[in-house]
SEGU-159563 format. One record per residue (C-alpha): residue number from 0; residue in three letters; x, y, z. Coordinates in steps of 0.05 Angstrom, whole numbers, plus 5000, padded with zeros to 4 digits. Example, Ala and Ser with C-alpha at 12.3 -4.5 7.8 and 13.67 -1.06 7.14 Angstrom:
<rs>
> num,residu,xx,yy,zz
> 0,ALA,5246,4910,5156
> 1,SER,5273,4979,5143
</rs>
This chain:
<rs>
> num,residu,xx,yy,zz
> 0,UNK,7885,4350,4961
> 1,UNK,7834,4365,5011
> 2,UNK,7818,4300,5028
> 3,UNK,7892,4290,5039
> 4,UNK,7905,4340,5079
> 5,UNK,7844,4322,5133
> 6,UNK,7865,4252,5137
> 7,UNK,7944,4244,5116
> 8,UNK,7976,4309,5136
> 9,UNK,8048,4337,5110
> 10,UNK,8073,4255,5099
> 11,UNK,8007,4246,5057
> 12,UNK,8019,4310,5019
> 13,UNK,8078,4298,5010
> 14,UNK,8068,4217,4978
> 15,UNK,8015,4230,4932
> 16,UNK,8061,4295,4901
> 17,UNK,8113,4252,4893
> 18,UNK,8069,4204,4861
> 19,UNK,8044,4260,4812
> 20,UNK,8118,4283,4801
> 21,UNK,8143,4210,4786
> 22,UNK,8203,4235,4830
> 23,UNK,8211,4260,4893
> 24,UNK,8176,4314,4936
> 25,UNK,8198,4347,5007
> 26,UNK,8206,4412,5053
> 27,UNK,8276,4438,5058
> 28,UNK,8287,4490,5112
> 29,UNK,8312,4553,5080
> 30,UNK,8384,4541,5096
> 31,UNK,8371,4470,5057
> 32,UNK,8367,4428,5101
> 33,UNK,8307,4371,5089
> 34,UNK,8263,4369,5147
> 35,UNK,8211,4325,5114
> 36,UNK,8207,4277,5052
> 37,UNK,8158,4231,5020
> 38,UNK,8172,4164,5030
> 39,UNK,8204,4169,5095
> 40,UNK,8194,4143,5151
> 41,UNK,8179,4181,5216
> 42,UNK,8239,4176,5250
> 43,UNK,8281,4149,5183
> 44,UNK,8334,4177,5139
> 45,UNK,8307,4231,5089
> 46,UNK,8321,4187,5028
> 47,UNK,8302,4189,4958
> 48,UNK,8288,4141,4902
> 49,UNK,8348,4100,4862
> 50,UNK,8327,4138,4804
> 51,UNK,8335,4209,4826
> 52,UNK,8402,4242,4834
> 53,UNK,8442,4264,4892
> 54,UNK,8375,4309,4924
> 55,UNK,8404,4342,4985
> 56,UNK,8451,4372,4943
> 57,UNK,8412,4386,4887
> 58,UNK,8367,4426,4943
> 59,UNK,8419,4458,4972
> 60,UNK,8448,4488,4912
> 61,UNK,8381,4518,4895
> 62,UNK,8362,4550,4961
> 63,UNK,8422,4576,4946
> 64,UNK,8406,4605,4888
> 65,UNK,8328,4624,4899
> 66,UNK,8359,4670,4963
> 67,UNK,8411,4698,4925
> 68,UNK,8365,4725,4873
> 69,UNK,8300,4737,4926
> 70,UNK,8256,4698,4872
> 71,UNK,8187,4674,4895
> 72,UNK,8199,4599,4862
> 73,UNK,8261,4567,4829
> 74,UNK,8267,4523,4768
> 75,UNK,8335,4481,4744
> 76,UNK,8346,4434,4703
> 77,UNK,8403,4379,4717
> 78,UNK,8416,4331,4666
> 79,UNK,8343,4284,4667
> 80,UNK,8321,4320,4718
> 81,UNK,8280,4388,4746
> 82,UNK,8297,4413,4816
> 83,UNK,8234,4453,4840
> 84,UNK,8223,4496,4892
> 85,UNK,8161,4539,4923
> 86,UNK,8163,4572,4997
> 87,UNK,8104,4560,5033
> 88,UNK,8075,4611,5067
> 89,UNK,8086,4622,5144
> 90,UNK,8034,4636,5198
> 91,UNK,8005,4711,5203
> 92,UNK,8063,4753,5224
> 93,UNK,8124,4707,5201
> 94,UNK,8168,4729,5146
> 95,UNK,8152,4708,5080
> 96,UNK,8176,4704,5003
> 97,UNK,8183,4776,4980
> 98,UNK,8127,4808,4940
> 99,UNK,8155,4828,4876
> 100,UNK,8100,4878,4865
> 101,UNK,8124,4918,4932
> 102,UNK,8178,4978,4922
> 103,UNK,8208,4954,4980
> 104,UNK,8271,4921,4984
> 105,UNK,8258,4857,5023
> 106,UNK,8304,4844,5094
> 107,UNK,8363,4803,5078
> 108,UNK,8332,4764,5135
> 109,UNK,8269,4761,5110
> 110,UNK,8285,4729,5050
> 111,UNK,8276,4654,5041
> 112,UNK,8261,4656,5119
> 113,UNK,8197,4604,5106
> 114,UNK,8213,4540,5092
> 115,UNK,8205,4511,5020
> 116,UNK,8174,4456,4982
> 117,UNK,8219,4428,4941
> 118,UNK,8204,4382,4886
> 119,UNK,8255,4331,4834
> 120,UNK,8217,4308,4777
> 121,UNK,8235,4279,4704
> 122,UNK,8245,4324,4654
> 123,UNK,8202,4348,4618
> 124,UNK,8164,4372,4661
> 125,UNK,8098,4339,4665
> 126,UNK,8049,4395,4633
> 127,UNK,8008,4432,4698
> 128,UNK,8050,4410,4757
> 129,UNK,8075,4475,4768
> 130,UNK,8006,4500,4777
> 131,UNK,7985,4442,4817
> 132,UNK,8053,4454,4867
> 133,UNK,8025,4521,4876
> 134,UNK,7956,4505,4891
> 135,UNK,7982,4458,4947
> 136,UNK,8025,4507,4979
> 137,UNK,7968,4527,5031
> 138,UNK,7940,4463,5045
> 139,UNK,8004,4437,5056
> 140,UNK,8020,4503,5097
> 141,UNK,7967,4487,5141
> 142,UNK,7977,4418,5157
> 143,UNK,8047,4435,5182
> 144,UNK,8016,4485,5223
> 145,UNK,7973,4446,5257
> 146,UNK,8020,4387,5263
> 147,UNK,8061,4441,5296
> 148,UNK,8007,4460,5350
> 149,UNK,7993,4390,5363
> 150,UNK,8069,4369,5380
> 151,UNK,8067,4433,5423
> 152,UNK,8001,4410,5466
> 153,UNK,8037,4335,5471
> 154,UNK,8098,4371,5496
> 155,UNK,8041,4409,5541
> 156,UNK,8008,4344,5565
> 157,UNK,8079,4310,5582
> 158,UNK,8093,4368,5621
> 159,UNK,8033,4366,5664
> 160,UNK,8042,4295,5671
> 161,UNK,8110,4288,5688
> 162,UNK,8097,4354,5753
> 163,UNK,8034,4307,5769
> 164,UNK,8083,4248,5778
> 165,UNK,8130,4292,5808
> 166,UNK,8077,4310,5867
> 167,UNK,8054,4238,5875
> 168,UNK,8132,4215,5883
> 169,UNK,8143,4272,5938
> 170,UNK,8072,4255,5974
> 171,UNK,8092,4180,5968
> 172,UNK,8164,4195,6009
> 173,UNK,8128,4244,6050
> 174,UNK,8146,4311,6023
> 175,UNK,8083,4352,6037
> 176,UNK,8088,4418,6033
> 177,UNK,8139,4411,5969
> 178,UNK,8088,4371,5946
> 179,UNK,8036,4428,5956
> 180,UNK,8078,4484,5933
> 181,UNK,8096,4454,5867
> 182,UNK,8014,4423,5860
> 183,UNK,7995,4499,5867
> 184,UNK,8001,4509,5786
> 185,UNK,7957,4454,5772
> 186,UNK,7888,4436,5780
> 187,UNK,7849,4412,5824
> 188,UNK,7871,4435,5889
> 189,UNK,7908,4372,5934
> 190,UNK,7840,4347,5977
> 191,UNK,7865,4323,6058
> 192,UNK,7841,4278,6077
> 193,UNK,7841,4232,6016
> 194,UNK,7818,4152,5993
> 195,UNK,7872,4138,5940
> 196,UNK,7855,4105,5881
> 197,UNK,7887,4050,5830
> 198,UNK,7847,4031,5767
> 199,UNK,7877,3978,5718
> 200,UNK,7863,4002,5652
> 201,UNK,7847,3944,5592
> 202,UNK,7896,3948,5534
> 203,UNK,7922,4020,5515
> 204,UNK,7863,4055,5545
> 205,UNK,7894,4098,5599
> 206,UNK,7880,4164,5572
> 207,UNK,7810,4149,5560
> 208,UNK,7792,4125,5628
> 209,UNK,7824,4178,5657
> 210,UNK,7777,4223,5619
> 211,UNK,7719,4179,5647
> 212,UNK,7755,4192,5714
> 213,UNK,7747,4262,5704
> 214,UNK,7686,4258,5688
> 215,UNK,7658,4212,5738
> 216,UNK,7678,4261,5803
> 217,UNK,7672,4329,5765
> 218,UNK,7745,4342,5764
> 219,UNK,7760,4331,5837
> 220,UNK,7810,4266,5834
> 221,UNK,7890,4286,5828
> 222,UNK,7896,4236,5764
> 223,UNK,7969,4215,5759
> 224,UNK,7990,4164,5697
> 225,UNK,8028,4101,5740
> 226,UNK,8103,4110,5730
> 227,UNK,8111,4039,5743
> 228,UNK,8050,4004,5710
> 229,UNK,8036,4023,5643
> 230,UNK,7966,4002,5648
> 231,UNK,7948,4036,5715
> 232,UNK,7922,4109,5742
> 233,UNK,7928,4127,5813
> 234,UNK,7872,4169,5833
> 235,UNK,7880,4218,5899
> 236,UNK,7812,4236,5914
> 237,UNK,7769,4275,5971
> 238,UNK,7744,4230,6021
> 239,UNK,7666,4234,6023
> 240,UNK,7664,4248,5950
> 241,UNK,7626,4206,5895
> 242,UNK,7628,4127,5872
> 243,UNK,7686,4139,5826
> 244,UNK,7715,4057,5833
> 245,UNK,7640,4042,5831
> 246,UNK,7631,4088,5765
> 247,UNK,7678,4079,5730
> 248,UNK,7687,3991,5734
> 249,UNK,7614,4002,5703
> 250,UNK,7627,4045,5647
> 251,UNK,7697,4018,5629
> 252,UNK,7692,3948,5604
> 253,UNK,7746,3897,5626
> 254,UNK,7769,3961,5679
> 255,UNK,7792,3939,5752
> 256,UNK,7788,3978,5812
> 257,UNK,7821,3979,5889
> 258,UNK,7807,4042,5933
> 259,UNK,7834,4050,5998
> 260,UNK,7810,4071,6073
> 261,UNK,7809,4142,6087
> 262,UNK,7877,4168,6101
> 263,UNK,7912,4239,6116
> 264,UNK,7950,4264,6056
> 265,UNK,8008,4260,6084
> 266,UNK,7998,4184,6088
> 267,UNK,7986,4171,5996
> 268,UNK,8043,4123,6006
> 269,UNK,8001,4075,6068
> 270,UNK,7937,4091,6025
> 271,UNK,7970,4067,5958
> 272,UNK,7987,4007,5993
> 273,UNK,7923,3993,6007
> 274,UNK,7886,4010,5950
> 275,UNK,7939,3963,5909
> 276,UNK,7922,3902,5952
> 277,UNK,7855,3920,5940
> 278,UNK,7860,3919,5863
> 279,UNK,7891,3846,5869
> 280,UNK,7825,3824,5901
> 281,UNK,7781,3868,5849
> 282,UNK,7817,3823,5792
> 283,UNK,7766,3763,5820
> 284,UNK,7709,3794,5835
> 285,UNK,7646,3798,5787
> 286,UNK,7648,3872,5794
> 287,UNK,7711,3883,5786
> 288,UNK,7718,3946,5855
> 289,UNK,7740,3933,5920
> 290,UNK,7744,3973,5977
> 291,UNK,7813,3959,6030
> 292,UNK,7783,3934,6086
> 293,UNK,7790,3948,6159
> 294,UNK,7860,3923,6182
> 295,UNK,7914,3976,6218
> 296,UNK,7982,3991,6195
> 297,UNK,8032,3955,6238
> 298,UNK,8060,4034,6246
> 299,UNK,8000,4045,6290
> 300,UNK,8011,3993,6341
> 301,UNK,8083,3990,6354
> 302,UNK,8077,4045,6401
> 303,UNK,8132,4084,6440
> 304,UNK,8182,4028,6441
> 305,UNK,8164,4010,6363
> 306,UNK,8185,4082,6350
> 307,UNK,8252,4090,6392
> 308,UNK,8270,4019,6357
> 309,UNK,8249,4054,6295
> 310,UNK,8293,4118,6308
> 311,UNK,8356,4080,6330
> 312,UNK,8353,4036,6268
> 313,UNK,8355,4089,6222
> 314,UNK,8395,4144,6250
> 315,UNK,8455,4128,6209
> 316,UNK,8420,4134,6142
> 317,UNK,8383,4193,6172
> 318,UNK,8452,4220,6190
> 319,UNK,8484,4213,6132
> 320,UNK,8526,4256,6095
> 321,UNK,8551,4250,6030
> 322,UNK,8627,4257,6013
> 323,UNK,8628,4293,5950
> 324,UNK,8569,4336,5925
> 325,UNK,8540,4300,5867
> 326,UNK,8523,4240,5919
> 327,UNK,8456,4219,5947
> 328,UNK,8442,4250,6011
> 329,UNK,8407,4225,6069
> 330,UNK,8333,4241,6043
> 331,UNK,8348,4217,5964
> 332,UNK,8370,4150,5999
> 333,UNK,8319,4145,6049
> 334,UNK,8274,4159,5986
> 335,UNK,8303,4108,5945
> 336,UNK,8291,4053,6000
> 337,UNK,8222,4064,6009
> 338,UNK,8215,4069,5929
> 339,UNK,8259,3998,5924
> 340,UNK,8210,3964,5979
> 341,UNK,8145,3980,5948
> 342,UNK,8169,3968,5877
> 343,UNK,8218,3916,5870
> 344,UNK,8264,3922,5812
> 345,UNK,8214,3973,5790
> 346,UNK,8240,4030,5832
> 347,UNK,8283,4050,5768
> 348,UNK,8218,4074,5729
> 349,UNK,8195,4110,5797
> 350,UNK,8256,4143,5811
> 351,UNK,8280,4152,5737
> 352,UNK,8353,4126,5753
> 353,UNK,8390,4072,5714
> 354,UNK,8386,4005,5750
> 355,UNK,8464,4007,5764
> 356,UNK,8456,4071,5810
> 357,UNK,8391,4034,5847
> 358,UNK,8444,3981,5858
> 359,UNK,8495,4028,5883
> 360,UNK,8447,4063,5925
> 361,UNK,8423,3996,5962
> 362,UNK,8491,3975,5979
> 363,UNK,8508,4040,6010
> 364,UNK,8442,4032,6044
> 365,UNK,8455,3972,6065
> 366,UNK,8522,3990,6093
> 367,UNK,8508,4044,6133
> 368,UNK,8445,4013,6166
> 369,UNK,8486,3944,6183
> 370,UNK,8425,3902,6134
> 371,UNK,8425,3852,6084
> 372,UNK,8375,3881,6039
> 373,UNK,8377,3814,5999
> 374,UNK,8348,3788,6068
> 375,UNK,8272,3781,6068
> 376,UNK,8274,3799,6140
> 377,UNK,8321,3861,6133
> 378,UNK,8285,3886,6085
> 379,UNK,8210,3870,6132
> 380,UNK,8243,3907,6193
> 381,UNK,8266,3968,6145
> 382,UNK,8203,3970,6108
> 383,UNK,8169,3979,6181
> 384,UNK,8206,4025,6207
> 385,UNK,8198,4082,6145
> 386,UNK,8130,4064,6154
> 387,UNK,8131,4081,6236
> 388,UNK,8176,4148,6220
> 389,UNK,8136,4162,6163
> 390,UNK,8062,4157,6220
> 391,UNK,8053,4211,6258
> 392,UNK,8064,4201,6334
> 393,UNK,7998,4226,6358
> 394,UNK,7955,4166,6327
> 395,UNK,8009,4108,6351
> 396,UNK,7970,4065,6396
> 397,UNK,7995,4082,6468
> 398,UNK,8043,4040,6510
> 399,UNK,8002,4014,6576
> 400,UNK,8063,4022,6624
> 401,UNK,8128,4063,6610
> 402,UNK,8166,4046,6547
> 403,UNK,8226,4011,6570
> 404,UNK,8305,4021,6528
> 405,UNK,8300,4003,6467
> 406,UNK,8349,4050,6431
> 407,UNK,8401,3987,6424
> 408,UNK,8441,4010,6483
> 409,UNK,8493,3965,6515
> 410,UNK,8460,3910,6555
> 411,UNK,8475,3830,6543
> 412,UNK,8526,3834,6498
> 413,UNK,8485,3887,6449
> 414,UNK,8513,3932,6410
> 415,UNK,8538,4004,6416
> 416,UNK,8481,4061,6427
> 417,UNK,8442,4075,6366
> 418,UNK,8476,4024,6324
> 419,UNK,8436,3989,6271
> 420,UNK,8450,3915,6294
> 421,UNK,8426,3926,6361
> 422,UNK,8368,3962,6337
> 423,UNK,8353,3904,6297
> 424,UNK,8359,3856,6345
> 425,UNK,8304,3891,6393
> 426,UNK,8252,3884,6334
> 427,UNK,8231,3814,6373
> 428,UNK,8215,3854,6443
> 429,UNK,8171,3911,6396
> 430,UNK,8140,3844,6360
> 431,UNK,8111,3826,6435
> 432,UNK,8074,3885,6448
> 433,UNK,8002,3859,6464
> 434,UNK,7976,3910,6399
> 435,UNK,8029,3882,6359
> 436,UNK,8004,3805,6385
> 437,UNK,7932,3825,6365
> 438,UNK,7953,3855,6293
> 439,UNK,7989,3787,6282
> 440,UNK,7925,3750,6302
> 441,UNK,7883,3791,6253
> 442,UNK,7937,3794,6189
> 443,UNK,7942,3707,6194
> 444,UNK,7870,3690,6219
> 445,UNK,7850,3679,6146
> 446,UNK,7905,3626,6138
> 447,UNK,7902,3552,6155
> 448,UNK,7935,3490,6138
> 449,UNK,7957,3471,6073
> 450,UNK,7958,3557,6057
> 451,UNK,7994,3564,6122
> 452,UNK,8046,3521,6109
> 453,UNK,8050,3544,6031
> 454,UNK,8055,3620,6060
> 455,UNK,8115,3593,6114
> 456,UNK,8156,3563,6048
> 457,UNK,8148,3618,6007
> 458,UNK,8172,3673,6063
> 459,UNK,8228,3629,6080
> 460,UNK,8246,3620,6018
> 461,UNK,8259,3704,6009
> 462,UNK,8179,3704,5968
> 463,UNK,8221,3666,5905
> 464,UNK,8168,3620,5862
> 465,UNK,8222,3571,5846
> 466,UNK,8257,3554,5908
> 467,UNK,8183,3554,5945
> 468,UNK,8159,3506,5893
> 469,UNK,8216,3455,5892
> 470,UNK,8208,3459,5973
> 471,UNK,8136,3442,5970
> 472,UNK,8144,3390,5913
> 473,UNK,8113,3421,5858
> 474,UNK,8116,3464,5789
> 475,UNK,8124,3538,5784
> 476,UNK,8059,3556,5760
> 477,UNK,8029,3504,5817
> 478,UNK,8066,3557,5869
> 479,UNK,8036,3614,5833
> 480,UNK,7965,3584,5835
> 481,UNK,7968,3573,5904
> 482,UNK,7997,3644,5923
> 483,UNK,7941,3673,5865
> 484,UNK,7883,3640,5916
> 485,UNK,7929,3664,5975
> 486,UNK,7914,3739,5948
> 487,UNK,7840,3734,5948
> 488,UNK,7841,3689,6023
> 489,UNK,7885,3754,6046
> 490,UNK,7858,3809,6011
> 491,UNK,7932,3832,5998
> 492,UNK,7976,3821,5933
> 493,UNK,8031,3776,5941
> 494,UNK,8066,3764,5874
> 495,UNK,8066,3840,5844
> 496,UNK,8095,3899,5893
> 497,UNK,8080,3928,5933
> 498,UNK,8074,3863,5973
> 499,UNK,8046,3851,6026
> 500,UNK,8103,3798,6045
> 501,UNK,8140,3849,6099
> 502,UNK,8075,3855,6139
> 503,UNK,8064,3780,6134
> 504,UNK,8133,3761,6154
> 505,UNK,8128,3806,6210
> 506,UNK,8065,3776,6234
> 507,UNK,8097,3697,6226
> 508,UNK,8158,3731,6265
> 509,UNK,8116,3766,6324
> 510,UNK,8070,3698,6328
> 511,UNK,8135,3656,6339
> 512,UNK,8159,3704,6382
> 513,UNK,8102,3697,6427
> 514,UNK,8101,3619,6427
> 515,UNK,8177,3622,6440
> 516,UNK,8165,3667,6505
> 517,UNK,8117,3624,6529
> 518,UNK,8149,3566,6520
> 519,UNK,8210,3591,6551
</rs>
């Protein structure tokens, strides 16, 4: 029994009584009901053997009948079988059976208030089980108890891991000081500025390496379970702090690391970015951390003009208001793009929406900003310009002579002021700003020849594996290959978002801008 209750809980309890019973053994609430049964399974129906009559009923009549009379235990005999039934005793300070030695009348409320073990065995009545039932009252008590705190601290732990998601999802579209506010319960404190984190866990071993996490820094990392990649932790850590990739890669076997540069907080979604493409290079690596190296955001060199193209492009999702109530406003749909570009299909698990309202969402998107979002380069230019409103204006690298119109205003044929089609349009003339040039230079330098030419296909072919490999003339997992040693000649994942396709089609784009002005 003790043995039992250390290693197989209520359910084991439960089995071997029924075992000892050659019947049936469960607990029945105390208005009947069965809450648990042996034999069943955790989630199953609450069935009994072929043998044994109808039990639910048989229970219910004699909670019935043990209330009605305010007994301590209840016997009955039906036909070729005994019902049984025993209440287990509650926690200190719940109502319990009534103590016939006490005066006192017992509360009608009070009686058969604890729920009851109930047991159908073969008459006759196998000589000592009654005594053995009430010996395992308590131990069986207990286990219930403690089954009961433990589904409370899971509930606990889900809670504090779906508000820790919650503030990475409103640092990630920018939300800072909501992102503060609702951090403020929960521990530790949100560090500024901050080298963000991702660690690929082996096998089911997220929970324990984020305990090695913890331990690693002392506690100052934000840990966040990925809502997207089962098998990956997102760490938000203080800049200047200890060798947590470093640390942990050598205490977790088989465990990846990518950490990015130093960011602001306000900037976890740029620094996620980073320390993702950083993870894809870790994967090859002997020891198994890599740090982002130096390369700027394309935000930071777009300058004045990059941010007026920026502003005129999305003004009407910016501007947006719903029609009825219950639709997504400007900010849930400016959150949902950003959410859709960095994750693909995967958005649904970040934003917790059914796939058919992501849909939804992107056409309306799509409408109001005049894009085809199933348009590699649509979806490049609206990528960049979250990323330039999302940058603060300060750090933009500086025009060198006075930014000229580029809020899509009427000039050679161009569209209306401030509409989307004309904003995209003037993406070329922010592509040939001399920091934009130089970014292009540095993003492509790595790639010559045969990879150039394999990284042309596969943007041109909208980053799909099977078009780019019947284009190139060969198999699937050929294209894959050559993408796979694309990642580790760029430092930047390809094939899993966040992608670094939008910054590389935007570098192709501003080079071939360039050649076509001069050429011109």
């Amino acid at each position: 029994m003790q043995r039992l209750a250390r290693n197989g809980g209520t359910a084991g309890l439960l089995r071997w009584l029924a075992g000892r019973a050659d019947g049936w053994a469960g607990i029945a609430s105390s208005d009947g009901t069965l809450l648990s049964a042996s034999g069943a399974a955790p989630s199953g129906p609450l069935t009994a053997p072929a043998d044994v009559p109808d039990v639910p009923r048989l229970i219910a009549e004699g909670v019935r009948a043990l209330t009605e009379r305010g007994a301590l235990a209840y016997s009955h005999d039906t036909g070729a079988h005994t019902v049984l039934l025993f209440p287990l005793p509650g926690p200190p300070g719940s109502p319990g059976p009534h103590d016939p030695r006490d005066p006192r009348e017992p509360h009608a409320e009070d009686r058969g208030a604890a729920p009851l073990l109930a047991v159908v065995t073969p008459r006759p009545v196998a000589a000592g089980l009654a005594t053995l039932l009430a010996d395992v009252l308590m131990p069986l008590s207990l286990c219930r108890e403690a089954e009961a705190v433990e589904r409370k601290r899971r509930r606990v732990d889900l809670a504090e891991s779906r508000g820790r998601e919650a503030v990475l999802h409103l640092l990630m579209t920018g939300q800072l000081s909501i992102a503060q506010q609702v951090a403020g319960a929960l521990r530790p404190r949100l560090p500024d500025p901050v080298r963000v984190c991702v660690v690929e866990c082996p096998g089911d071993s997220r929970d324990e390496v984020a305990r090695v996490c913890a331990e690693a820094d002392g506690g100052r990392s934000w840990i966040v379970r990925c809502p997207v990649y089962a098998r990956h932790l997102i760490l938000v850590s203080p800049d200047g702090g200890t060798a947590t990739d470093e640390a942990v890669a050598a205490l977790v076997d088989r465990c990846v690391v990518g950490v990015s540069e130093r960011v602001p907080l306000a900037d976890t979604a740029t620094g996620y970015r980073q320390a993702f493409h950083a993870l894809a290079v870790a994967r090859e690596v002997p020891g198994r951390h890599v740090r982002f190296g130096a390369a700027p955001e394309p935000a930071l060199v777009v300058g004045a003009a990059g941010r007026q193209w920026a502003e005129a492009l999305l003004t009407p999702l910016l501007t947006h208001v719903p029609r009825r109530a219950q639709d997504p406003g400007s900010q849930e749909l400016t959150a949902t793009a950003a959410s859709w570009l960095a994750f693909s299909s995967h958005a649904t698990d970040h934003l917790k929406v059914h796939r058919n309202t992501l849909a939804a969402r992107l056409r309306l998107i799509g409408e109001l900003l005049g894009l085809d979002l199933h348009r590699l380069a649509d979806q490049a230019a609206l990528d960049l310009a979250l990323r330039i409103r999302a940058t603060p204006a300060p750090v933009c690298t500086p025009d060198p002579e006075p930014a000229k119109d580029h809020t899509g205003g009427q000039r050679d044929g161009g569209a209306a002021p401030g509409h989307a089609n004309g904003a995209a349009h003037d993406l070329d003339e922010v592509l040939r700003r001399p920091a934009v040039q130089e970014w292009a230079l540095r993003q492509l330098a790595p790639v010559t020849g045969a990879a150039e030419e394999t990284l042309r296909t596969w943007l041109r072919c909208e980053g799909r594996l099977g078009p780019t490999a019947a284009e190139l003339g060969i198999s699937v997992p050929g294209a894959r290959k050559r993408l796979t040693r694309l990642e580790a000649v760029l430092q930047r994942s390809l094939l899993r978002p966040p992608s670094a396709r939008y910054d590389l089609w935007l570098a192709l784009r501003a080079r071939e801008t360039a050649a076509a002005e001069a050429t011109s």
